[in-house]
C-alpha positions in Angstrom: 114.3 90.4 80.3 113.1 94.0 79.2 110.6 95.4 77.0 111.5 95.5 73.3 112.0 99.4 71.8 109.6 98.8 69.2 105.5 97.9 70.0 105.8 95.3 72.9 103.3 95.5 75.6 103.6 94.6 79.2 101.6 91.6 78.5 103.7 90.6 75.8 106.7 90.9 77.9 104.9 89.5 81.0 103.5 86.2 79.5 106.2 83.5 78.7 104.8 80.4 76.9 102.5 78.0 78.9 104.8 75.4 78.2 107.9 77.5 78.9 106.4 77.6 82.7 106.3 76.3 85.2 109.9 74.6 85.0 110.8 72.7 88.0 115.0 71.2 88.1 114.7 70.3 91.6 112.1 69.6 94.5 110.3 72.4 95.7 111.6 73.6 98.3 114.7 72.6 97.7 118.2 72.4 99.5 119.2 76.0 98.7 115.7 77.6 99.7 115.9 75.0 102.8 119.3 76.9 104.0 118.2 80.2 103.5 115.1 79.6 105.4 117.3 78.1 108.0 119.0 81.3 108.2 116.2 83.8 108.1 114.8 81.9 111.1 117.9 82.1 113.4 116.8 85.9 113.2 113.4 85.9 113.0 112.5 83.7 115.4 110.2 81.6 112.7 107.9 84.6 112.9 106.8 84.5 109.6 103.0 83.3 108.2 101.8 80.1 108.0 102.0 80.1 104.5 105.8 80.6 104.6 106.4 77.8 107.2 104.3 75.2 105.4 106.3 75.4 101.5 109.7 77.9 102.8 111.0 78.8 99.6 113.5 81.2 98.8 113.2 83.7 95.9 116.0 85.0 93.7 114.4 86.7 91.2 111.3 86.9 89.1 110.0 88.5 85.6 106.5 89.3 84.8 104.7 86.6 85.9 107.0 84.5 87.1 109.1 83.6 90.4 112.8 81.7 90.4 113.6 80.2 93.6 117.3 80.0 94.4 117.3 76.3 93.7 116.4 77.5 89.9 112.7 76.5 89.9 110.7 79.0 87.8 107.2 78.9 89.0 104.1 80.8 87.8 103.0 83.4 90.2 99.5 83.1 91.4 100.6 85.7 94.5 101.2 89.0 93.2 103.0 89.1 97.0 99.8 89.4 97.9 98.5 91.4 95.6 100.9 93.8 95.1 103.2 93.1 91.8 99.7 93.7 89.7 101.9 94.6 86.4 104.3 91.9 87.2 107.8 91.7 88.9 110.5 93.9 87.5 108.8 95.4 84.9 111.2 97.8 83.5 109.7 101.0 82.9 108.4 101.3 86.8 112.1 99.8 87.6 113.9 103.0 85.0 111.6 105.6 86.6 112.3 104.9 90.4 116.0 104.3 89.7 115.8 107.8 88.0 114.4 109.6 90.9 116.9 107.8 93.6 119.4 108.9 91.4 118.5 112.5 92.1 116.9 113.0 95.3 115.7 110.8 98.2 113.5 112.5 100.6 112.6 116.3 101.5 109.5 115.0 103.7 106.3 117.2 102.9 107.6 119.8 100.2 106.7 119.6 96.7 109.1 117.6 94.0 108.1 117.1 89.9 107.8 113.6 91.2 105.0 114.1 93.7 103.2 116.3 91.9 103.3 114.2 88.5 101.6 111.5 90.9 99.3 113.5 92.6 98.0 114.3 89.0 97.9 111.1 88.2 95.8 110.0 91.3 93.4 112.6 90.0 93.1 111.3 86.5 91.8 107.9 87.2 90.4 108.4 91.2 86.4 108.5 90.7 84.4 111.8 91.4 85.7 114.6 93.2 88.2 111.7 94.9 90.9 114.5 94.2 92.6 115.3 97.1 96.0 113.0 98.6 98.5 112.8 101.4 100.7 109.7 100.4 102.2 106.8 103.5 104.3 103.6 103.0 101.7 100.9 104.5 98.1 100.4 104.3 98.0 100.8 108.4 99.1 104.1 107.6 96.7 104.9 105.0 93.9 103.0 107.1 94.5 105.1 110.4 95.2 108.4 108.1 91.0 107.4 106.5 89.9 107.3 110.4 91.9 110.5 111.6 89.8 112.4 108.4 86.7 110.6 109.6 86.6 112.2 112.9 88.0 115.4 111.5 85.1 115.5 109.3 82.5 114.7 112.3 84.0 115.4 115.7 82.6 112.1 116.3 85.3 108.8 117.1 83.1 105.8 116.6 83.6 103.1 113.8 81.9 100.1 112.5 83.6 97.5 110.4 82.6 94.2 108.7 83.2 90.2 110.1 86.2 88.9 108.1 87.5 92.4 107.0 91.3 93.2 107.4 92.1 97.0 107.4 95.9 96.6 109.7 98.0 95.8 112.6 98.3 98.9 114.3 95.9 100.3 117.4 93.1 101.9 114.7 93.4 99.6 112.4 93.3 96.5 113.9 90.2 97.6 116.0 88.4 97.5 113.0 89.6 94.5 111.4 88.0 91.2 112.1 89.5 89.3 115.4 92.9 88.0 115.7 94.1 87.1 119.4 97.4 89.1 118.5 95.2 92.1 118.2 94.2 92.7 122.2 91.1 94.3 123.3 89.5 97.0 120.8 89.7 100.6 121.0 86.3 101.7 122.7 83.5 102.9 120.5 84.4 100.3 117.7 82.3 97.6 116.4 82.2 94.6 114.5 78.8 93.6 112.1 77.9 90.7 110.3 78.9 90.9 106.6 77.0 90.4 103.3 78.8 87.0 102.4 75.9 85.0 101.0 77.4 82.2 100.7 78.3 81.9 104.9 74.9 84.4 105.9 75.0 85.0 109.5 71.3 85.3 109.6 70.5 82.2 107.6 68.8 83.5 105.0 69.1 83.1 101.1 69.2 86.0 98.4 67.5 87.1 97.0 64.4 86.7 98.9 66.2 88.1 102.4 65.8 91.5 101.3 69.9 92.2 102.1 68.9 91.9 106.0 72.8 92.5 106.4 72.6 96.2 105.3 69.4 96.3 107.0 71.1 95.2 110.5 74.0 97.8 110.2 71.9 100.4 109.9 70.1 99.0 113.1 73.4 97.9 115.0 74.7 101.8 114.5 71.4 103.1 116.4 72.0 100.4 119.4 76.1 101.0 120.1 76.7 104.8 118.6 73.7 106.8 118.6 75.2 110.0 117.4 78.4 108.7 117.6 79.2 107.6 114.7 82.5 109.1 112.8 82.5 106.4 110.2 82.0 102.4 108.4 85.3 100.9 107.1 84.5 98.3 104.8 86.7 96.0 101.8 84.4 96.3 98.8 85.7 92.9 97.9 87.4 91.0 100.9 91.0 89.9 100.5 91.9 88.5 103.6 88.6 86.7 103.7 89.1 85.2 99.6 87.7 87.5 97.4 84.3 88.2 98.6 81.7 89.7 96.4 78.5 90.9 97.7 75.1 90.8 96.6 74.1 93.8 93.8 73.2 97.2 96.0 74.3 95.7 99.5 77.7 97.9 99.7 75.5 101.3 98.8 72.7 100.2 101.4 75.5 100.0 104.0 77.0 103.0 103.0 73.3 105.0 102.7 72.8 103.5 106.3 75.9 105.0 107.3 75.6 108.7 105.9 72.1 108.9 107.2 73.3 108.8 110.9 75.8 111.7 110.1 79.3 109.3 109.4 81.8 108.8 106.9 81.8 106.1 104.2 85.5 104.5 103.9 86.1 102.2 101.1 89.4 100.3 101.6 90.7 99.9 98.3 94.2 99.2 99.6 93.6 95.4 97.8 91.1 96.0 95.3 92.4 99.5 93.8 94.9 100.0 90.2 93.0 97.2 88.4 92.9 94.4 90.5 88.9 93.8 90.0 88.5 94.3 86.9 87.9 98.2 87.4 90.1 101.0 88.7 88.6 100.9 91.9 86.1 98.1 93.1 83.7 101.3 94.5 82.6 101.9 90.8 81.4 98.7 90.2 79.3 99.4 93.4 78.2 102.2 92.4 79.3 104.4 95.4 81.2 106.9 95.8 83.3 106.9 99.2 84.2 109.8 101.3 87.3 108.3 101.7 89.7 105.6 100.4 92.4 104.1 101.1 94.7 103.0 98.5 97.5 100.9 98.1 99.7 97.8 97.2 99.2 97.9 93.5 100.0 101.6 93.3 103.3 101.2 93.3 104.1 97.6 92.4 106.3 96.5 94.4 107.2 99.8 95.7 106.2 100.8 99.3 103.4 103.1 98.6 100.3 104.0 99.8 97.4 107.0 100.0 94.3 108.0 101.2 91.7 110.0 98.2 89.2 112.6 99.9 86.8 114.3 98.5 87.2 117.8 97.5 84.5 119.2 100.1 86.6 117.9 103.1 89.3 119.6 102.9 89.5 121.5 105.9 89.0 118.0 107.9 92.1 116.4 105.8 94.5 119.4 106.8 92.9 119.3 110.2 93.7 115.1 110.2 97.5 116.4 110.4 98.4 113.5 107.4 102.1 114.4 107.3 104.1 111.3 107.6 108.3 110.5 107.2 108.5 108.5 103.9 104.9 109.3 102.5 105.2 110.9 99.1 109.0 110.4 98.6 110.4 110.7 95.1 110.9 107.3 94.4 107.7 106.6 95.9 105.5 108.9 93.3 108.0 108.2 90.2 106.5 104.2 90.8 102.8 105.8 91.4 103.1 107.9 88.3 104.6 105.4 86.2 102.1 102.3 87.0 99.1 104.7 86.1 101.0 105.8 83.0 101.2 102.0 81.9 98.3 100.9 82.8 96.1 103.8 80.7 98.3 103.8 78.1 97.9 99.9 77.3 94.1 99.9 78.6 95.5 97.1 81.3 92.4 97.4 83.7 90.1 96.2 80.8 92.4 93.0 80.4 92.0 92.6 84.1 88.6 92.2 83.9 88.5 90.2 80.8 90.7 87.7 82.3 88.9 87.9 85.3 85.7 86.1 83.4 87.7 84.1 81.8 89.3 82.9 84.9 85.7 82.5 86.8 84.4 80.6 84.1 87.3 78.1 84.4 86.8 77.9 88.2 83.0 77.3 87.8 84.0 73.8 86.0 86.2 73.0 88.5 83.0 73.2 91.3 81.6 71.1 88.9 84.3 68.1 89.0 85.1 68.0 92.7 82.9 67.6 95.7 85.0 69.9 98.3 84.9 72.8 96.4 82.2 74.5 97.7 82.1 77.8 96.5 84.2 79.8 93.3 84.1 83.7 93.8 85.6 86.9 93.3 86.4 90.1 90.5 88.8 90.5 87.6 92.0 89.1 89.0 91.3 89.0 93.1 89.4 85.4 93.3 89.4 82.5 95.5 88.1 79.2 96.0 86.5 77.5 99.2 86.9 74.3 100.0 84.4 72.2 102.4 84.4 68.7 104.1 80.5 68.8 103.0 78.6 71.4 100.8 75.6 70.7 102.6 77.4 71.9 106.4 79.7 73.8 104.4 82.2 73.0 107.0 85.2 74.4 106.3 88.0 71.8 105.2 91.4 73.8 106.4 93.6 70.1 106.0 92.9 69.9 102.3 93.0 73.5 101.6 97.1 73.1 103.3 97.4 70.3 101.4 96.6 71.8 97.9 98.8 74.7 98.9 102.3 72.1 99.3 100.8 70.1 96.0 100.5 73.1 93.7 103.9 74.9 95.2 105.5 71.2 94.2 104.2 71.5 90.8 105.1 75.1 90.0 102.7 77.8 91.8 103.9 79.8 93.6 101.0 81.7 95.6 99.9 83.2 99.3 97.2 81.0 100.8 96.7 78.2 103.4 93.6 76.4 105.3 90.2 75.9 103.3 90.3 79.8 101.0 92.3 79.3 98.5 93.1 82.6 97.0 94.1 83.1 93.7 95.8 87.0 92.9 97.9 86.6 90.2 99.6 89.7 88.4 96.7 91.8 86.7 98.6 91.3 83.2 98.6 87.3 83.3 97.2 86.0 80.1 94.1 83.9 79.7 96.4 80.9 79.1 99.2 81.3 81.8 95.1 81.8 83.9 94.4 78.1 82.7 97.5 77.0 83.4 97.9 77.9 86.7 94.4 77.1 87.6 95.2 73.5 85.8 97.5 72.9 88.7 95.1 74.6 91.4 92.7 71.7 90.1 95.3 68.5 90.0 95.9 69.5 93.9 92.7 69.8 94.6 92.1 66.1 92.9 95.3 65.0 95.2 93.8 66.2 98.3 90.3 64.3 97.4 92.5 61.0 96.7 94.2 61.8 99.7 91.3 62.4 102.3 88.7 59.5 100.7 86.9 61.6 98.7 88.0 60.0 95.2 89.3 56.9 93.9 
């Protein structure tokens, strides 16, 4: 499938008919996606997510919003591969521009090409205030250690503070301020984990918006009692994705980030998730009306692409040379010819506003669902990074992991194809899905969670 010549849009191209999707000629998974599981296992170990073992498809191909397995099922994509694909998969023009670049030069590590410049423009054309200054990486690790290395450049200081249920990476900096895992070890010394703003799961038990954000209040507080003048920085998701789509109460995010400056550290807003569109705004810090010292971009930069960045402010730039940012693959040819192109697309067809429109659209839809079903307990998120919880009881609000798996298996049998498991079910479809593939798929999310009630007593 590729774009027409003539006037066709990406969400022209991107949208089949809701009732040319999902189309399902065998079981899901089926015997093909079965082998080639069986196969990626003998050399992996079965080291691969939860989500993978509990529906192990295999994928052949996909177009716009849409997967095909190899057993020929076409699902609607409600993944994005976690949040990645935000203009869909294989769209053409991103597809023609890298295949140009590996055509004429692969990588010359930090120099200058046409291609790295073009994105580096780019960057600066739709990154917020004086956000104007780049070093490109291939992970969000890389981008989220890069953010820290600037930090401390900009301070001299090496203490951090980062947010319950936040995930920023996997590697030693990273994962020290990311929100536990037992895979993670012991903490680098001088980090620290504080409560977050989640109102619906408050950690001091209080209700907004009579508590007066007591969460911002205690970070400023929890900074003073582990890092008196030690603090290099806060690393925070603006809207959680790991966690399912968190919002936070109006002005929390720029109280924690006042409390944060005013003890001499660095605001870092990881926009690796929330960045290109995916909330409903370029970046998910506008809505919040801050402006980080640092971000950290990726996944949707580059759709698909391995890409990723930090933006720094124009006053720091002795601490981002100082940060030594160089990197192998950073900034390679093909990388910026994807960065360049998905900004080009995405201003051109004003793609960020139809984010956010679907976005509502989608909320709206999700607040009915609440309505019909007694384990939903709470429907959140921005633009097109949402997520619903589910609960054994909305008065304990205990978590209801069993059902949550279950809905997963139900809607991946019906046609869904999408990244979640236990009680968050997070929905991240491509930023260009149309209002009715959003019904559609959330049609689906809703007869599995119907299932799962039938299933565990809660319906007739």
């Amino acid at each position: 499938m590729t774009l027409a010549p003539a006037a066709t849009t990406t969400l022209d191209w991107a949208n089949p008919s809701p009732d040319a999707v999902p189309r399902m000629v065998t079981e899901s998974p089926g015997p093909r996606s079965r082998d080639w599981n069986a196969r990626m296992d003998r050399h992996t170990g079965h080291s691969v997510t939860k989500m993978v073992k509990l529906h192990p498809v295999a994928y052949e191909s996909g177009s716009g919003v849409t997967l095909t397995d190899v057993d020929g099922n076409t699902y609607l994509d409600f993944s994005s591969g976690i949040v990645i694909t935000n203009l869909g998969h294989a769209h053409p023009r991103i597809a023609e521009a890298i295949g140009r670049a590996a055509t004429r030069l692969d990588n010359v590590h930090d120099f200058a090409t046409p291609w790295k410049v073009e994105a580096l423009e780019a960057l600066a054309s739709v990154t917020p205030g004086d956000l104007n200054l780049f070093t490109f990486f291939s992970s969000g690790t890389e981008a989220i250690e890069g953010a820290m290395r600037v930090a401390r450049a900009i301070t001299g200081r090496s203490g951090f503070v980062s947010f319950h249920n936040d995930y920023h990476g996997r590697t030693g900096g990273a994962a020290s301020v990311t929100s536990s895992r037992s895979s993670n070890g012991a903490r680098d010394p001088g980090t620290y984990l504080l409560p977050s703003g989640h109102c619906y799961r408050c950690s001091f038990g209080l209700t907004a918006p009579g508590c007066g954000l007591r969460c911002a209040t205690f970070a400023g507080e929890s900074i003073d009692q582990n890092l008196p003048g030690q603090l290099a920085g806060a690393v925070m998701e603006l809207v959680t994705n790991g966690n399912g789509a968190t919002v936070y109460q109006p002005g929390y995010v720029s109280r924690v980030a006042d409390a944060v400056r005013a003890r001499g550290g660095v605001f870092i807003a990881d926009e690796v998730a929330t960045g290109f569109g995916r909330t409903g705004a370029w970046f998910a810090s506008t809505d919040e009306g801050v402006l980080p010292d640092v971000m950290a971009l990726g996944k949707g930069m580059g759709n698909g692409f391995p890409v990723t960045a930090i933006a720094v402010r124009e006053e720091h730039a002795a601490a981002l040379e100082a940060s030594f940012p160089s990197t192998s693959y950073g900034g390679n040819p093909m990388a910026c010819a994807a960065v360049a192109e998905v900004i080009k697309v995405m201003q051109e067809e004003q793609l960020v506003e139809h984010a956010r429109e679907v976005g509502e659209h989608a909320l709206a839809v999700m607040r009915g669902i609440a309505e019909r079903h007694p384990i939903v307990g709470e429907v959140r998120g921005r633009g097109t990074l949402l997520a619903i919880e589910l609960v054994k009881d909305r008065a304990t609000r205990e978590p209801f992991g069993e059902a949550g798996n279950l809905v997963y298996q139900e809607a991946f049998r019906n046609g869904l194809a999408w990244a979640t498991a236990g009680h968050i079910l997070r929905i991240t479809p491509p930023i260009v899905i149309s209002k009715e593939l959003m019904t559609r798929g959330l049609g689906i999310v809703e007869e599995a969670i119907a299932h799962a009630e039938r299933t565990f007593g809660y319906a007739s």
